[in-house]
PDB file of N, H, CA, C and O in Angstrom:
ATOM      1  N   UNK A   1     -60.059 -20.438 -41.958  1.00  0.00           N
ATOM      2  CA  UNK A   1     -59.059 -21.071 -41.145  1.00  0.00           C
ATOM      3  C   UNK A   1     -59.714 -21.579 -39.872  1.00  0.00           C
ATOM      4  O   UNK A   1     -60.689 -20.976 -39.425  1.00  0.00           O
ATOM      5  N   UNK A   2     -59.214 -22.695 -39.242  1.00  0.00           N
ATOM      6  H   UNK A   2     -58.421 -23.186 -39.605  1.00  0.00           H
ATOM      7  CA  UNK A   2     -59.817 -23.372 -38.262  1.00  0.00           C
ATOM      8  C   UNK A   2     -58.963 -23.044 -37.009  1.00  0.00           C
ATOM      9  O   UNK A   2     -57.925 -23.596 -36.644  1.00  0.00           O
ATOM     10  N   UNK A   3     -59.925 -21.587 -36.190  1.00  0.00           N
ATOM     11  H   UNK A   3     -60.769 -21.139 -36.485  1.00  0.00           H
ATOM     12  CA  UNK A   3     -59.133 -21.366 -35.035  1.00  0.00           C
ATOM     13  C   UNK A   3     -58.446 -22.297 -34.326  1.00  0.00           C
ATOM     14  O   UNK A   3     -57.306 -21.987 -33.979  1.00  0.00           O
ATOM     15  N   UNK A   4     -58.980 -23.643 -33.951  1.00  0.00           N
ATOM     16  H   UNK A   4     -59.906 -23.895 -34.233  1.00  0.00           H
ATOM     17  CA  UNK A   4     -58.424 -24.689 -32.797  1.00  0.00           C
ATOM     18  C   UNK A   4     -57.391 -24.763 -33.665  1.00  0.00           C
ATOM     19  O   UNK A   4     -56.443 -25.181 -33.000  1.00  0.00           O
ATOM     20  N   UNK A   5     -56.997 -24.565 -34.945  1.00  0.00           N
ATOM     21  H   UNK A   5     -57.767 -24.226 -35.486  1.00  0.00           H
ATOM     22  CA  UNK A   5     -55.539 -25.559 -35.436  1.00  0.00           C
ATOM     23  C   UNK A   5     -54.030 -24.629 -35.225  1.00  0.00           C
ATOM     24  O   UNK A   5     -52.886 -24.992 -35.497  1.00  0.00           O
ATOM     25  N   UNK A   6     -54.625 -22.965 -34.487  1.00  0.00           N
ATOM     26  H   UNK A   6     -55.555 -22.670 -34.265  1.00  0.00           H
ATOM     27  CA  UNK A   6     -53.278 -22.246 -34.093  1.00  0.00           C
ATOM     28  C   UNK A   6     -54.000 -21.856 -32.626  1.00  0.00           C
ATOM     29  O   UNK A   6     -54.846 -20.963 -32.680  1.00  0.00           O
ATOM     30  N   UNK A   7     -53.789 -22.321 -31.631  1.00  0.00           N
ATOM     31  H   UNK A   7     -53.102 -23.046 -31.588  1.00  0.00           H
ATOM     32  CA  UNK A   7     -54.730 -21.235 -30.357  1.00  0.00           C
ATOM     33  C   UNK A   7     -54.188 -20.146 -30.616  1.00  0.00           C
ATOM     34  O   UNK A   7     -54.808 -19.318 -31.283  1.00  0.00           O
ATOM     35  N   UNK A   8     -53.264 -19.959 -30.282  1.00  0.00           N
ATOM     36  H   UNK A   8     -52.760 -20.632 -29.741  1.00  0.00           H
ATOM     37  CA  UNK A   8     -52.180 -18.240 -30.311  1.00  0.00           C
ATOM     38  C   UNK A   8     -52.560 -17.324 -31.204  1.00  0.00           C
ATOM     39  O   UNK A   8     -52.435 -16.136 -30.909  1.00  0.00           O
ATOM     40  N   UNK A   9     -53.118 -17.724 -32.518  1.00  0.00           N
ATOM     41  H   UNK A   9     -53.220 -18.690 -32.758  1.00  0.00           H
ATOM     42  CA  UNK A   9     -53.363 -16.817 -33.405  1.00  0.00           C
ATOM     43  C   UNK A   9     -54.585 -16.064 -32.956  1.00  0.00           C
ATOM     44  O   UNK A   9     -55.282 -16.437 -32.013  1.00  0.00           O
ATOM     45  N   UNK A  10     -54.839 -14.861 -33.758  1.00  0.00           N
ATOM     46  H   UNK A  10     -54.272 -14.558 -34.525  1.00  0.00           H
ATOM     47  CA  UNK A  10     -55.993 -14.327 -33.462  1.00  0.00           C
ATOM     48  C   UNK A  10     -57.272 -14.904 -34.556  1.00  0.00           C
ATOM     49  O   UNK A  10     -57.230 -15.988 -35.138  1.00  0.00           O
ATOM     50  N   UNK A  11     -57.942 -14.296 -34.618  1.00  0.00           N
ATOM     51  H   UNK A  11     -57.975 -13.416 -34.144  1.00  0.00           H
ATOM     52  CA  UNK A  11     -59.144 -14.714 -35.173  1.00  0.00           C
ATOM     53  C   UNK A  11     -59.768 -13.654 -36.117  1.00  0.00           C
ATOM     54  O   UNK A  11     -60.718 -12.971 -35.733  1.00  0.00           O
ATOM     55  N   UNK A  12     -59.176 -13.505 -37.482  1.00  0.00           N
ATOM     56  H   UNK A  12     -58.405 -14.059 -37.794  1.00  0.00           H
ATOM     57  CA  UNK A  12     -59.829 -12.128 -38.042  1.00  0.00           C
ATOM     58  C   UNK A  12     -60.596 -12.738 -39.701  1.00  0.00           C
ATOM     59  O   UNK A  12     -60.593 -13.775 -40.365  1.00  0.00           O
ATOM     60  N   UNK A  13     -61.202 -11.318 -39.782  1.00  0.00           N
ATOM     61  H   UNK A  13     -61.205 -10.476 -39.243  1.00  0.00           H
ATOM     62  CA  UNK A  13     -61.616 -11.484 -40.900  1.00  0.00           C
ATOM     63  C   UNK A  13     -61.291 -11.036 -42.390  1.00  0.00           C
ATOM     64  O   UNK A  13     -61.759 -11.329 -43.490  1.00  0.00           O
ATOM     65  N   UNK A  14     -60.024  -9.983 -41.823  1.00  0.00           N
ATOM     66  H   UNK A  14     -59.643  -9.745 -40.929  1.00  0.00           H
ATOM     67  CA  UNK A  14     -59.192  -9.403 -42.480  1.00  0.00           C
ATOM     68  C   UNK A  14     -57.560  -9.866 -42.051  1.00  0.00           C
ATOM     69  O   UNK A  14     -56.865 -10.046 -41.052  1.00  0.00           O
ATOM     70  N   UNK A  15     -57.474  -9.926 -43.787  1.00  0.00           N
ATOM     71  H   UNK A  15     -58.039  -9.780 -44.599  1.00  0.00           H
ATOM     72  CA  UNK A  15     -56.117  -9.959 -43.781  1.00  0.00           C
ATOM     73  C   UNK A  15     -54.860  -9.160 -44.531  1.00  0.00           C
ATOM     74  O   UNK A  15     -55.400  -8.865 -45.597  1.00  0.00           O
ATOM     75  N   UNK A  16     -53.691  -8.709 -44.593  1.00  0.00           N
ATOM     76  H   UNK A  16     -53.252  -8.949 -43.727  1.00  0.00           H
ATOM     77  CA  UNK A  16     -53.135  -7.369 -45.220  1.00  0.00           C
ATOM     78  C   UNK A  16     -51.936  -8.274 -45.107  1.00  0.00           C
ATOM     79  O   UNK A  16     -51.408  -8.713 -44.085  1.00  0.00           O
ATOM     80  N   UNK A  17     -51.587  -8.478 -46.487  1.00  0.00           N
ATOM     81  H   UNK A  17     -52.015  -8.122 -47.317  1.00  0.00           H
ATOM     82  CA  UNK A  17     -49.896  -8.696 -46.788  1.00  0.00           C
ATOM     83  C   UNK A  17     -49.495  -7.714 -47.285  1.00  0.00           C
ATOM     84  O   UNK A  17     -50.093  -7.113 -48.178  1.00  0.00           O
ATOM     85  N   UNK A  18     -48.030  -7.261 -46.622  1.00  0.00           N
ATOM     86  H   UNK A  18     -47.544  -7.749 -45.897  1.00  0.00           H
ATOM     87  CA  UNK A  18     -47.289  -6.386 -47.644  1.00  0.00           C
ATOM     88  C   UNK A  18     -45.949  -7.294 -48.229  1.00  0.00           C
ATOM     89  O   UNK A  18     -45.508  -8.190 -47.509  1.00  0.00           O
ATOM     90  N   UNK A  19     -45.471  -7.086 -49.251  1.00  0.00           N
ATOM     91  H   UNK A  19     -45.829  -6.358 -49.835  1.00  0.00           H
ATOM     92  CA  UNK A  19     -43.831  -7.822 -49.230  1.00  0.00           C
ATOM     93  C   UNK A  19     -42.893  -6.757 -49.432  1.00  0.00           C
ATOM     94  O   UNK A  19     -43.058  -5.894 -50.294  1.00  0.00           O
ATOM     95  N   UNK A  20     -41.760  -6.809 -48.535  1.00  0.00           N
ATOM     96  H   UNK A  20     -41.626  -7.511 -47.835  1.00  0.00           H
ATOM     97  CA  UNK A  20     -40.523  -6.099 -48.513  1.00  0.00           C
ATOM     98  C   UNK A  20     -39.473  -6.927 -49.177  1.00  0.00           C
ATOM     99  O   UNK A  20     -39.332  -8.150 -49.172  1.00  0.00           O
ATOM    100  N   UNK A  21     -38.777  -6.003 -49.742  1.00  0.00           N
ATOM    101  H   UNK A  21     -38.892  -5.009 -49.747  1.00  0.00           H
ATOM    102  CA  UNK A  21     -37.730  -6.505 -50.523  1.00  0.00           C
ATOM    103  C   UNK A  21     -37.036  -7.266 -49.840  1.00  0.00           C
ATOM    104  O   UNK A  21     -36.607  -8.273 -50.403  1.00  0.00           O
ATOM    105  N   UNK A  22     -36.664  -7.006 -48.241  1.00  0.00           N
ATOM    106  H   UNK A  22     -37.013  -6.188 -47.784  1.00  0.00           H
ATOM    107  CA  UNK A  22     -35.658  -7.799 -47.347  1.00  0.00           C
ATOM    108  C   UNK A  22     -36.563  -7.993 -46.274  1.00  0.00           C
ATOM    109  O   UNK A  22     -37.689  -7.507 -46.166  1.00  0.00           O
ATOM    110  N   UNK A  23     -35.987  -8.723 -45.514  1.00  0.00           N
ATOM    111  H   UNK A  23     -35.072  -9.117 -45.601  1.00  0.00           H
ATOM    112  CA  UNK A  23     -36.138  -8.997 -43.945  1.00  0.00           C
ATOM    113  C   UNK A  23     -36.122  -7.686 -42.935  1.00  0.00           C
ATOM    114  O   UNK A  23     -36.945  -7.229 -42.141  1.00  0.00           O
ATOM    115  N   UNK A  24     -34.683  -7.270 -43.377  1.00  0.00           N
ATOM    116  H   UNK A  24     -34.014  -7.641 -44.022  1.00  0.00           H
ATOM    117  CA  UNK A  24     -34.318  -5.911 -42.779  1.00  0.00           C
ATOM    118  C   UNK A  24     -35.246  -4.302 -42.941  1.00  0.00           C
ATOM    119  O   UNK A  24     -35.637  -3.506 -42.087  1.00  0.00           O
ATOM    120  N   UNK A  25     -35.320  -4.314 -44.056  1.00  0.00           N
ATOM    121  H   UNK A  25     -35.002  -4.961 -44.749  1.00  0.00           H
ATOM    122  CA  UNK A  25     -36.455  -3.448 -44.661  1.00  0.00           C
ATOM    123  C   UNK A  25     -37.496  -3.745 -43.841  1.00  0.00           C
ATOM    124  O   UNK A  25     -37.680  -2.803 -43.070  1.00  0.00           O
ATOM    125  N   UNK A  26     -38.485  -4.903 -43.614  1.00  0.00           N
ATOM    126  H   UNK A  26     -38.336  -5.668 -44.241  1.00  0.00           H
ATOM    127  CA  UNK A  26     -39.166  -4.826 -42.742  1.00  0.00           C
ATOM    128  C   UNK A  26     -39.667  -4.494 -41.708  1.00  0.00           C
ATOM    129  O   UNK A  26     -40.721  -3.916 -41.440  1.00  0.00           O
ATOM    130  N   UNK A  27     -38.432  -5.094 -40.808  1.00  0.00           N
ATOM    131  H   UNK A  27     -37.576  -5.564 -41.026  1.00  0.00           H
ATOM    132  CA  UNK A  27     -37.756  -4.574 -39.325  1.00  0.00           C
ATOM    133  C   UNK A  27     -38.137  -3.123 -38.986  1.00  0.00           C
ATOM    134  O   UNK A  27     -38.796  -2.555 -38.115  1.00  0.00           O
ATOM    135  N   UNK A  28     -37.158  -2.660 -40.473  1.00  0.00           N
ATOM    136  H   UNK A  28     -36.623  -3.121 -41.181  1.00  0.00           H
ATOM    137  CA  UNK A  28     -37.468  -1.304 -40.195  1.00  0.00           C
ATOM    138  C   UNK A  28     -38.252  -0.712 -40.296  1.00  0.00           C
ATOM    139  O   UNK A  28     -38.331   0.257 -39.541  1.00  0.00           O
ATOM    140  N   UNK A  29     -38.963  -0.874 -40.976  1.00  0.00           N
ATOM    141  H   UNK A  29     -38.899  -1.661 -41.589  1.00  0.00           H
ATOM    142  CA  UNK A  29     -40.385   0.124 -41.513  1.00  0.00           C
ATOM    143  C   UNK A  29     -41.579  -0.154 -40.066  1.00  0.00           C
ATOM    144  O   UNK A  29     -42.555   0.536 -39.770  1.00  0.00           O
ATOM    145  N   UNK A  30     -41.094  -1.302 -39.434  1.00  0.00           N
ATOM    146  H   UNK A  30     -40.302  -1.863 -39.674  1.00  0.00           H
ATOM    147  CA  UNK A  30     -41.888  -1.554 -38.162  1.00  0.00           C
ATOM    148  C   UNK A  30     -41.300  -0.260 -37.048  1.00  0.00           C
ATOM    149  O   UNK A  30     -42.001   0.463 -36.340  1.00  0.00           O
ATOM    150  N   UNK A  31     -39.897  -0.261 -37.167  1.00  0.00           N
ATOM    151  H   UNK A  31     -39.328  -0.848 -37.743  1.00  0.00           H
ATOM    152  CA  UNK A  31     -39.875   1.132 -36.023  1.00  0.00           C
ATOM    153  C   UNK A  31     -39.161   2.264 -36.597  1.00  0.00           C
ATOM    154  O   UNK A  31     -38.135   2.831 -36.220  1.00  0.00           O
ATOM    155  N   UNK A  32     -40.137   2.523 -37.864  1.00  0.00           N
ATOM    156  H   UNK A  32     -40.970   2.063 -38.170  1.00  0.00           H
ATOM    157  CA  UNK A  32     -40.161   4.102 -38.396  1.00  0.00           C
ATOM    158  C   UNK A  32     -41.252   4.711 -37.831  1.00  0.00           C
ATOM    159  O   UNK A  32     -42.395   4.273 -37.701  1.00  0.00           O
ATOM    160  N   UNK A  33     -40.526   6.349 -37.332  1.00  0.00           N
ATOM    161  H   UNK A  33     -39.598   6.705 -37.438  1.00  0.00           H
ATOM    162  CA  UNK A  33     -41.616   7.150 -36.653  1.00  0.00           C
ATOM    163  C   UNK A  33     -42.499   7.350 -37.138  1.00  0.00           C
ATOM    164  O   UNK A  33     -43.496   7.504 -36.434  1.00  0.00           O
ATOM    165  N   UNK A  34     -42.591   7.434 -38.256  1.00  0.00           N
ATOM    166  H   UNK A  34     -41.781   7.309 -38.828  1.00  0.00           H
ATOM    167  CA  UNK A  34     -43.838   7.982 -39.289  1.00  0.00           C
ATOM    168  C   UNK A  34     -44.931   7.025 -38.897  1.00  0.00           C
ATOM    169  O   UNK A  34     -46.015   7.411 -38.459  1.00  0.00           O
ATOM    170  N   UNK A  35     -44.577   5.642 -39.087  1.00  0.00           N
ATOM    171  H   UNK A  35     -43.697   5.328 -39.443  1.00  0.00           H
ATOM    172  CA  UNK A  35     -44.812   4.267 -39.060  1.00  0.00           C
ATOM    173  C   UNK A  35     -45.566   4.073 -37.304  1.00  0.00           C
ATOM    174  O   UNK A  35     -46.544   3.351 -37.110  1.00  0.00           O
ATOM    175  N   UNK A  36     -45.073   4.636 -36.514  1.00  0.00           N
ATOM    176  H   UNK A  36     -44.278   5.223 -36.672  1.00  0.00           H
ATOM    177  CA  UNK A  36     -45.786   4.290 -35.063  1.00  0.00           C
ATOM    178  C   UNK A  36     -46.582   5.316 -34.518  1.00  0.00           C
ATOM    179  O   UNK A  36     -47.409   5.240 -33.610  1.00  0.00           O
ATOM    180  N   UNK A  37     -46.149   6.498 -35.336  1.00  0.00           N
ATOM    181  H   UNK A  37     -45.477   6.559 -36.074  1.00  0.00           H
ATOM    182  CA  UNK A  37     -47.332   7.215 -35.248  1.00  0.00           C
ATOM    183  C   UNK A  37     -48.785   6.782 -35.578  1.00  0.00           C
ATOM    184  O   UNK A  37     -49.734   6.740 -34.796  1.00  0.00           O
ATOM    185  N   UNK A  38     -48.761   6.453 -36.966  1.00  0.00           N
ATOM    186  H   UNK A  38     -47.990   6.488 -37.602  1.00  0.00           H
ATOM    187  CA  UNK A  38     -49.925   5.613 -37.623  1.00  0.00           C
ATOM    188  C   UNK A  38     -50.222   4.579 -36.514  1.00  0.00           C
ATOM    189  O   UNK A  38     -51.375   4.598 -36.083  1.00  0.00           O
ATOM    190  N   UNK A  39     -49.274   3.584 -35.926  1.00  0.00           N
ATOM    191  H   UNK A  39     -48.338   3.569 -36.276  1.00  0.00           H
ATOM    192  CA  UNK A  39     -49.440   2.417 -35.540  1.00  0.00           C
ATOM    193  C   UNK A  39     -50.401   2.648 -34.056  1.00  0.00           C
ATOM    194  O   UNK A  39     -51.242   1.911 -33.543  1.00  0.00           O
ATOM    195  N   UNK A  40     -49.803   4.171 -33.582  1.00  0.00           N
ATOM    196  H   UNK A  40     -49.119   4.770 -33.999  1.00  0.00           H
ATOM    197  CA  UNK A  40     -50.369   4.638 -32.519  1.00  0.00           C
ATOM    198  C   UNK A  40     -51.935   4.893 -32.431  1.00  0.00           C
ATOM    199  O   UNK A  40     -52.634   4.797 -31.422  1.00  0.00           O
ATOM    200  N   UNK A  41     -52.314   5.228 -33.678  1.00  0.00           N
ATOM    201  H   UNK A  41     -51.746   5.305 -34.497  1.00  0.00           H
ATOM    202  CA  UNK A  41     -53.843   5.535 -33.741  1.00  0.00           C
ATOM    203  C   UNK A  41     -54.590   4.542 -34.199  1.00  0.00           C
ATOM    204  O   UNK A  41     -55.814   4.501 -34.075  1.00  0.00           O
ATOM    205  N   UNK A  42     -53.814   3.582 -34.819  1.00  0.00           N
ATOM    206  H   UNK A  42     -52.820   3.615 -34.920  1.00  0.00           H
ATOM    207  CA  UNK A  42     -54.460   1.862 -35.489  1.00  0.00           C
ATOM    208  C   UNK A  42     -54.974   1.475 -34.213  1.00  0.00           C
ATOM    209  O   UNK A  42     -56.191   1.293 -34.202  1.00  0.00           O
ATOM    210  N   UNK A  43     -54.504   1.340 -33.378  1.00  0.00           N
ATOM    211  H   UNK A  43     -53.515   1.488 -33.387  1.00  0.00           H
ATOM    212  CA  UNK A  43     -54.345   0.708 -31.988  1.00  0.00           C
ATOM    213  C   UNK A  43     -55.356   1.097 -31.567  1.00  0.00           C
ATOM    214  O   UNK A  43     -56.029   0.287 -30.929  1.00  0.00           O
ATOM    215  N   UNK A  44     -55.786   2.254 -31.718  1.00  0.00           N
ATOM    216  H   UNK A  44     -55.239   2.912 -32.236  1.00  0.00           H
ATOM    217  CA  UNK A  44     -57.456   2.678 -30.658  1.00  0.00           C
ATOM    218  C   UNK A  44     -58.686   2.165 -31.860  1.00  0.00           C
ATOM    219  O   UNK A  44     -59.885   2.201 -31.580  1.00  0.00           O
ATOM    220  N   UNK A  45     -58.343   1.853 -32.757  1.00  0.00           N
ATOM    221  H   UNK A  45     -57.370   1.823 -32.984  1.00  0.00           H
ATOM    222  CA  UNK A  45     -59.489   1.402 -34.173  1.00  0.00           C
ATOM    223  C   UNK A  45     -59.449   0.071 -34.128  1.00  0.00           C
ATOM    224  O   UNK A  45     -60.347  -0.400 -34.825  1.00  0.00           O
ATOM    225  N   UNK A  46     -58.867  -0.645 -33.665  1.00  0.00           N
ATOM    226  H   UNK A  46     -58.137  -0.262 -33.099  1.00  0.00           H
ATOM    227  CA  UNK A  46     -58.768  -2.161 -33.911  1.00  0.00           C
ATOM    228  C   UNK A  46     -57.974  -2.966 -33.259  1.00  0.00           C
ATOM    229  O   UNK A  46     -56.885  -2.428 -33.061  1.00  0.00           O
ATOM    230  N   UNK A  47     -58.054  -4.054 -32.829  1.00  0.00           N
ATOM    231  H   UNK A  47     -58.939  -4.491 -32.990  1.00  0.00           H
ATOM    232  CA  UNK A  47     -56.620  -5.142 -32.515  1.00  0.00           C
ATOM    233  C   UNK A  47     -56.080  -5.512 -33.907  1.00  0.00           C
ATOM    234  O   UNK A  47     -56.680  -5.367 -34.972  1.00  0.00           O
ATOM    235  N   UNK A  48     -54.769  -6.046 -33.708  1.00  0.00           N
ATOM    236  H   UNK A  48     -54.281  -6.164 -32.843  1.00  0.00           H
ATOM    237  CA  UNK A  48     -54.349  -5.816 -34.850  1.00  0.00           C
ATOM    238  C   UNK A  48     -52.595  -6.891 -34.050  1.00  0.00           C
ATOM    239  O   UNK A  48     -52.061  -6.990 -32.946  1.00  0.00           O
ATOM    240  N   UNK A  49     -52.336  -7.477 -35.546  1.00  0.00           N
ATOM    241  H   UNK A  49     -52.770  -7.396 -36.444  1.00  0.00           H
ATOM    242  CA  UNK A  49     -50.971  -8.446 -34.831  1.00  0.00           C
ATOM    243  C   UNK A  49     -50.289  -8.509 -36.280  1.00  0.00           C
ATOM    244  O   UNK A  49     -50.616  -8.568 -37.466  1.00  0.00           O
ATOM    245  N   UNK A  50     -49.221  -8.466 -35.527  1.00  0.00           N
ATOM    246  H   UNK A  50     -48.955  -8.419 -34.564  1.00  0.00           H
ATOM    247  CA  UNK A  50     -48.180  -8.044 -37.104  1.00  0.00           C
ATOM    248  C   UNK A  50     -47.177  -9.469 -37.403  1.00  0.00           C
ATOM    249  O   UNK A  50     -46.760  -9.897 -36.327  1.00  0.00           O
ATOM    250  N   UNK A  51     -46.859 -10.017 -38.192  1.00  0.00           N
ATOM    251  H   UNK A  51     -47.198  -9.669 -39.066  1.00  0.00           H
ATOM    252  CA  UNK A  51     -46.106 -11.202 -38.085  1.00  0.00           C
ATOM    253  C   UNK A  51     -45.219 -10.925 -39.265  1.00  0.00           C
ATOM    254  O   UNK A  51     -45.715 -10.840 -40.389  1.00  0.00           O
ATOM    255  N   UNK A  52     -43.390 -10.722 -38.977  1.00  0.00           N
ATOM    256  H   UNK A  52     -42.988 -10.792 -38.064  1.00  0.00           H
ATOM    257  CA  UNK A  52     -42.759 -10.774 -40.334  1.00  0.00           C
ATOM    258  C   UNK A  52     -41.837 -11.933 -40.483  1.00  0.00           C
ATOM    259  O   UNK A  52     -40.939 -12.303 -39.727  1.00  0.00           O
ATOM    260  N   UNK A  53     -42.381 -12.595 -41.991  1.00  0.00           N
ATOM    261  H   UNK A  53     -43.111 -12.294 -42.606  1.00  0.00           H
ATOM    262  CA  UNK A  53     -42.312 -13.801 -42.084  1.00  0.00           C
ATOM    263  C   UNK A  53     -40.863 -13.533 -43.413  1.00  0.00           C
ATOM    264  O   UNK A  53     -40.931 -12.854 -44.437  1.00  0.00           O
ATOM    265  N   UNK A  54     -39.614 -14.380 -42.866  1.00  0.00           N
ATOM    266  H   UNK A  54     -39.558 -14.931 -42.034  1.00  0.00           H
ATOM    267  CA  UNK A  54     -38.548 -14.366 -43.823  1.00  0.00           C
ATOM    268  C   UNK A  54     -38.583 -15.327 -44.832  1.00  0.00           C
ATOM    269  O   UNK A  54     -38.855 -16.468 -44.459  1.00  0.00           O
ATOM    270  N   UNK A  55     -38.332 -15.107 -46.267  1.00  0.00           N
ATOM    271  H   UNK A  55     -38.111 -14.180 -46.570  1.00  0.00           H
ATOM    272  CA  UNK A  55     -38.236 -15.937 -47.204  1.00  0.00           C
ATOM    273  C   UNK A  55     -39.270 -15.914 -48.364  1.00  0.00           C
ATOM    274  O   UNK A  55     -40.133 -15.064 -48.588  1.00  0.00           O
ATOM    275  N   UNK A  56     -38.951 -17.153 -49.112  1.00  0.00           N
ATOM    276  H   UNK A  56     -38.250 -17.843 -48.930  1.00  0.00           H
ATOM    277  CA  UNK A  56     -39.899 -16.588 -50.630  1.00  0.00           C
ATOM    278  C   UNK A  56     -41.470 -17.198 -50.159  1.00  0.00           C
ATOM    279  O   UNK A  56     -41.621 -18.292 -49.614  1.00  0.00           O
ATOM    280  N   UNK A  57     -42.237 -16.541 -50.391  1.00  0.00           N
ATOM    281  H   UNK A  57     -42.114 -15.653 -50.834  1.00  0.00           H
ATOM    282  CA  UNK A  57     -43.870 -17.135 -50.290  1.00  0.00           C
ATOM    283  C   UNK A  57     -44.255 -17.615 -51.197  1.00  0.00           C
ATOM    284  O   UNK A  57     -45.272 -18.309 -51.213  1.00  0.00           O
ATOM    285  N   UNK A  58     -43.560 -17.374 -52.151  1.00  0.00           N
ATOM    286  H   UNK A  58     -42.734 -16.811 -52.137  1.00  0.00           H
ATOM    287  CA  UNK A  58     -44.628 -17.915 -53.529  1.00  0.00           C
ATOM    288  C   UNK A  58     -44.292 -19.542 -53.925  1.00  0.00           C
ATOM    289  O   UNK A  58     -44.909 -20.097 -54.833  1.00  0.00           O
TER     290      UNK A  58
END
């Protein structure tokens, strides 16, 4: 991907899709405790940017 064509985005070399059944499901699983616990210790291992995108991808 050609950084100049998003500035805002970050710049990685990894990438991680998950798909949720809903939108909502998503949401949530973003502020489940279990979920920010983990998110809490991701955070000292890496930058890291989460984007949840609604609708069909395929």
């Amino acid at each position: 991907m050609d950084p100049g064509a998003l500035p805002e985005s970050m710049t990685s070399k990894r990438v991680l899709v998950v798909e949720f059944s809903s939108y909502e499901q998503a949401k949530a699983c973003n502020i489940d405790p279990y979920y920010a616990k983990a998110k809490s210790v991701a955070f000292l291992a890496y930058k890291r940017e989460m984007i949840i995108i609604e609708g069909n991808l395929a």
